[in-house]
C-alpha positions, 0 to 999 in steps of 0.5 A: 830077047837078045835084040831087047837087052840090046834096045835096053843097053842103048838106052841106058847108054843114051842116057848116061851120054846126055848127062855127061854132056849136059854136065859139060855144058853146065860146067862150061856156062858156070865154071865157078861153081863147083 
């Protein structure tokens, strides 16, 4: 069970980094709009 909750909190990491980045290269391309 430890090696799965462990599987699971990577992939919710995973996650939450690729929206941080997709919104930093949103904010990037379109500074103005808020």
């Amino acid at each position: 069970m430890d090696s799965m909750y462990g599987r699971v909190i990577q992939t919710i990491l995973y996650y939450i980094h690729q929206m941080q980045v997709q919104y930093a290269i949103n904010y990037q391309m379109v500074p103005f709009v808020v």
